[in-house]
N, C-alpha and C positions, 0 to 999 in steps of 0.2 A: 413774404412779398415777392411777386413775380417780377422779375428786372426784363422781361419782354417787352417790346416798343414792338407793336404789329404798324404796316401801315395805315389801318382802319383805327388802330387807338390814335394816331398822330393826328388824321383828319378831324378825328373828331375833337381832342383839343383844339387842333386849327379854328373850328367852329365856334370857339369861345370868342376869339380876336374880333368880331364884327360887332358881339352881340352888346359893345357899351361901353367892352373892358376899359376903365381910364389908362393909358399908354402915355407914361413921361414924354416932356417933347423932346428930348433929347433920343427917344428911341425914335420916335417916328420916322425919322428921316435921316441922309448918313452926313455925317460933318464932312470935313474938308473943303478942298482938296488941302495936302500936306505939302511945305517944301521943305527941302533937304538936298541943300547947295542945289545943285544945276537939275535935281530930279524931280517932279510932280507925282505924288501920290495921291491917287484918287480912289477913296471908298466907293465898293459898288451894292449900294444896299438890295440884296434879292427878296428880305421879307423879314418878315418876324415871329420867330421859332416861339411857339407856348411853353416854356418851360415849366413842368408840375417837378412841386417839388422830393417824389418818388423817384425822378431821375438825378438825383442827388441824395440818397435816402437819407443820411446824418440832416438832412433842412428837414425832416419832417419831426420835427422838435419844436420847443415851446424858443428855444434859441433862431429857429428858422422861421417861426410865425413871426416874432418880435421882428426880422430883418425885413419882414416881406412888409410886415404892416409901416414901419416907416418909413421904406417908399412908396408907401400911397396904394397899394395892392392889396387883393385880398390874400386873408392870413396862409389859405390854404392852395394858393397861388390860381392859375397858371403867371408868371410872371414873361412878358414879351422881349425878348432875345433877339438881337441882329445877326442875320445872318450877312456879313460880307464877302464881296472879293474885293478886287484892289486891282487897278490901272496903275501900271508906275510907266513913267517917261522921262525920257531923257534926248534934247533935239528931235531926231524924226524919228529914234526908235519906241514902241511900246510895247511892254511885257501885261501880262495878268501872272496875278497869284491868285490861284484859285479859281474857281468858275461856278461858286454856287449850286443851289440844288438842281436848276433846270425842272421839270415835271414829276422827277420821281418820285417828292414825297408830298405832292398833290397841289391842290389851289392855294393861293398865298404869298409863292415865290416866282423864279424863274422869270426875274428883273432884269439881270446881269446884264442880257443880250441888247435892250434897249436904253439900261445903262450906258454902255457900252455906246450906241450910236449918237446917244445923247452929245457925248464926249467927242462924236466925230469919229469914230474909228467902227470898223466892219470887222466881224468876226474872222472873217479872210485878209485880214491883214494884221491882226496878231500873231507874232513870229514864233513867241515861247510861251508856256504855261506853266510855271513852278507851283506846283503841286503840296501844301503845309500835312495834307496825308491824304488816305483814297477814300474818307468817310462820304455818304453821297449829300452831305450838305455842303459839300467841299468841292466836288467831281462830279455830282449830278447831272450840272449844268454844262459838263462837255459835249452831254448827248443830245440828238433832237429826241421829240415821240417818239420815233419808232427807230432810236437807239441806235443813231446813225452817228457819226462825229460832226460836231457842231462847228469844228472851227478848222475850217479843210486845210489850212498852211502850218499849224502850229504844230510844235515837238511839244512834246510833253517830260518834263524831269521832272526827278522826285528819288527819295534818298531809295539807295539799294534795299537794304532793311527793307524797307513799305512795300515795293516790288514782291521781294522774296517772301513775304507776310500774305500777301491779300491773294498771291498765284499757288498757295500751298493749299492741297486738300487735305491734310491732315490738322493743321490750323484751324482750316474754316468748319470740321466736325468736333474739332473738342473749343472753339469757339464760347463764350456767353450765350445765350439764348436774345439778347440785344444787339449781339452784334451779328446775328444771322440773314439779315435782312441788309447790311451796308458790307458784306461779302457778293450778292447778288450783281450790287451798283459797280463796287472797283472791278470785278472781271469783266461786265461789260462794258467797260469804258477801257480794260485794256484789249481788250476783242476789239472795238474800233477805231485804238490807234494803236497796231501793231509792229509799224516800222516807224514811229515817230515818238519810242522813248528812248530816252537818256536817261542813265541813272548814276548818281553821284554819291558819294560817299565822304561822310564829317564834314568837316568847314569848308566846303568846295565855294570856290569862286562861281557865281553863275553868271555875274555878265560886271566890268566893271566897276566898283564903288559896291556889289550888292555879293554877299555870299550868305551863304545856309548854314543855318543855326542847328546841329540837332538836338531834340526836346524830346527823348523819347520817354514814353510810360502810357500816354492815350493811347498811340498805336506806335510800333516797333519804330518806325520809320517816320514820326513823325517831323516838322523842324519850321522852324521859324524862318523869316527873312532879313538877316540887317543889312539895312542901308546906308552909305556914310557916303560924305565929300564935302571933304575939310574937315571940320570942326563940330557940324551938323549931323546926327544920326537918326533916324527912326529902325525901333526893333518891333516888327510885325510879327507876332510872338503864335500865330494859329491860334489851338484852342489851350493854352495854357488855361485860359477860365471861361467857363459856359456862362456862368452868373454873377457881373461885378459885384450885387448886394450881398450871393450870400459867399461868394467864395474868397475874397478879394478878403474879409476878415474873419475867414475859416479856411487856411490853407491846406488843412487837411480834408476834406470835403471832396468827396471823389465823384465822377458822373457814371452813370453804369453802365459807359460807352467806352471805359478804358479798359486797353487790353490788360495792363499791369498797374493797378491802385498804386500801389506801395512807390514803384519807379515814379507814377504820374505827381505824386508828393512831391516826392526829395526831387522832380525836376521844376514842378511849379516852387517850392520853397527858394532851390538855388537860382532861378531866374530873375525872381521877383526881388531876394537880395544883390542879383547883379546890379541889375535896373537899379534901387534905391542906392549904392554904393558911386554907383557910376553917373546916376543922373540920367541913365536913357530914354528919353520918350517913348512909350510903346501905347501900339495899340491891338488889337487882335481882330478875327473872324466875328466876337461877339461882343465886343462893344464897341460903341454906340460912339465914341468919341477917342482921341487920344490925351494922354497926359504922361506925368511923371509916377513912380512910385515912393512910399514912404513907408517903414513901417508905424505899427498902431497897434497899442497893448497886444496881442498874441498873431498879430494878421498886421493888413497892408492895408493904405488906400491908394485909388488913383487920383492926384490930383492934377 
């Protein structure tokens, strides 16, 4: 099986989303907003990713038809995926995590920006950008068309690792063949903000009540966001899971967009038992909603 994702195969999944697919309501559109003490979290839904289940190749199982069909999909998917980012505030400051696809990976997304005005706030008045890792459904949507920086005031942080990852030319030639296409997107978006990164390292504080999580194994550098004050936490966890249905009670279950499988486990396993242990609220890049974690016979759910 080829693990290549060209952008013409992406489109042309895209093309399924119109054509009927029944889409839960709970994907259609992005919940919140979230509180957490004095902060407002606001999902910024850019679209909805087709996921086949060849980008998870263990779902292409009689195990993975089973999940797919009772949510209400067909058995051989594409199954429709949120793509978010996240407004977070706090009085008159406002951060994003994240910024979506933007254009790069064609019709479909590239919401965020009107997201965003929606919410009252101008891309030129976003101070920071904290970056969950530089995959372009994540980073995309820093750039405009013609791959210019979207968001003229903002820095950009994001863990050292990711940096050092996505700026290596020896990385991006012994690469996946899936991941050849989202090396393209992180150099050009670090070409367009070149005096406006920060790069932090482990459990850095990024502003306060909020520091970074690292979760690496999708990509070197990847990391969550926790937010706390008081009592109150949300843990914005990136892509710890592409697919509630099928990964959430298959934690071994890998996408073929990680750089190290085996890491991306043992970090999705130990998160997912923090959260159930602790009680954390989380939610991610791709789902649809937030809740709590539990485990369930050999996997999780979210409730």
């Amino acid at each position: 099986m080829s693990l290549h994702l060209s952008r013409r195969n992406l489109l042309a999944a895209s093309a399924l989303l119109p054509l009927g697919l029944h889409l839960p309501a709970a994907a259609a559109q992005a919940s919140g907003p979230y509180r957490v003490g004095a902060f407002t979290v606001t999902p910024l839904r850019d679209g909805l990713f087709p996921l086949e289940p060849s980008m998870i190749p263990a779902a292409e199982s009689r195990a993975g038809q089973a999940l797919l069909k009772g949510a209400g999909l067909p058995a051989n998917g594409p199954s429709p995926e949120p793509v978010n980012a996240f407004l977070i505030r706090r009085g008159e400051r406002h951060w994003l995590l994240d910024a979506g696809c933007g254009t790069v990976l064609g019709p479909g997304f590239d919401r965020v920006t009107a997201a965003l005005t929606a919410e009252g706030v101008r891309p030129d008045q976003v101070e920071t950008i904290w970056l969950s890792h530089l995959h372009a459904d994540h980073a995309g949507g820093l750039l405009t068309p013609n791959r210019l920086a979207r968001f003229a005031n903002a820095e950009l942080v994001l863990q050292e690792r990711e940096l050092a990852y996505w700026s290596d030319a020896a990385a991006r030639a012994s690469a996946p063949a899936a991941l050849s296409p989202m090396f393209e997107t992180a150099q050009a978006v670090l070409a367009a903000y070149p005096d406006r990164i920060r790069r932090v390292s482990g459990e850095a504080e990024l502003a306060p009540g909020i520091h970074a999580l690292p979760l690496p194994g999708h990509t070197p550098g990847h990391m969550g966001v926790l937010i706390a004050d008081g009592s109150d936490r949300l843990l914005i966890w990136g892509d710890i899971v592409h697919s509630r249905i099928l990964q959430m009670p298959h934690p071994d279950w890998t996408v073929i967009w990680d750089t190290d499988p085996a890491e991306a486990i043992t970090t999705r396993r130990r998160i997912l038992d923090r959260a159930a242990v602790e009680g954390l609220r989380v939610t991610g890049m791709h789902l649809a909603t937030s809740g709590k974690i539990e485990r369930a016979e050999t996997g999780y759910e979210l409730l």
